[in-house]
C-alpha positions in Angstrom: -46.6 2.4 21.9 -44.1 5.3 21.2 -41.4 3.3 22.1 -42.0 0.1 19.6 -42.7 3.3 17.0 -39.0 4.7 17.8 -37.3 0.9 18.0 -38.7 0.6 14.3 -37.6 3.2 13.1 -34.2 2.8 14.4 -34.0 -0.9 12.9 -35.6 0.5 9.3 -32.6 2.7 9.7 -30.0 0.5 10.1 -31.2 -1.6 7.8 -31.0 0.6 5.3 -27.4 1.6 6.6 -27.3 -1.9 5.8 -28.2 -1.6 2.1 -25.6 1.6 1.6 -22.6 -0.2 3.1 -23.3 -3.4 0.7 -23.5 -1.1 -2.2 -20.3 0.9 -1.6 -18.6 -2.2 -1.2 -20.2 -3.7 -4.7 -19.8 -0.1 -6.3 -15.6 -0.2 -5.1 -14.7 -4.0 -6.6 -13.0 -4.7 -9.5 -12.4 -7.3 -11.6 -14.9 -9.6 -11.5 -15.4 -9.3 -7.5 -11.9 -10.3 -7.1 -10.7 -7.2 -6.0 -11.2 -4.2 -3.9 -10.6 -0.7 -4.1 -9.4 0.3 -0.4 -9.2 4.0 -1.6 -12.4 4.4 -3.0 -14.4 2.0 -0.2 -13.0 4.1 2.2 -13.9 7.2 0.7 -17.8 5.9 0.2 -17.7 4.3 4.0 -16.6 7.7 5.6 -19.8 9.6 4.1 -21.6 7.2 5.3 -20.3 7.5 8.7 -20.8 11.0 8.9 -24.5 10.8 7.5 -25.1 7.5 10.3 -23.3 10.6 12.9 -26.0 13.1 11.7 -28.8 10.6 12.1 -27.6 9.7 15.9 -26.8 6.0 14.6 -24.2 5.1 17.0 -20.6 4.4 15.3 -20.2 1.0 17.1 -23.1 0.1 15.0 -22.0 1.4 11.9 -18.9 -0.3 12.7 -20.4 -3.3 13.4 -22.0 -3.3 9.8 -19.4 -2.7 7.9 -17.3 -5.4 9.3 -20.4 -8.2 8.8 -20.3 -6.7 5.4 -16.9 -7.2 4.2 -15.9 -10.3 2.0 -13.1 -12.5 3.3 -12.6 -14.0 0.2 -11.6 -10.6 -1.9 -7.9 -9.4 -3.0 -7.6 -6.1 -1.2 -6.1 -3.9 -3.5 -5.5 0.2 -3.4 
């Protein structure tokens, strides 16, 4: 019983990993969603790597996140 109480826990939290890395992406485009601003993603994504650190969410996972998360179709622009 503890353990499902752990494992949902852990998936609440990376779901709402989840949620952070979708809004730093939507808070760091420009131009109608057509562009992207590297510096200020990157800024955004490296707190929340530290915080997912702190909170013993594995990098790989993090890492996993933020790649499922990133458009294709966006200009990447600094």
């Amino acid at each position: 019983m503890r353990e499902q109480a752990t494992e949902q826990f852990h998936q609440s939290l990376i779901r709402q990993y989840q949620d952070l890395i979708q809004e730093a992406i939507i808070e760091s485009e420009s131009d109608h969603r057509t562009r992207l601003n590297i510096g200020k993603l990157n800024s955004k994504l490296q707190v929340i790597m530290k915080a997912a650190h702190y909170d013993g969410v594995p990098e790989t996972i993090i890492s996993r996140l933020i790649d499922e998360a990133m458009p294709n179709n966006i200009e990447k622009a600094a």
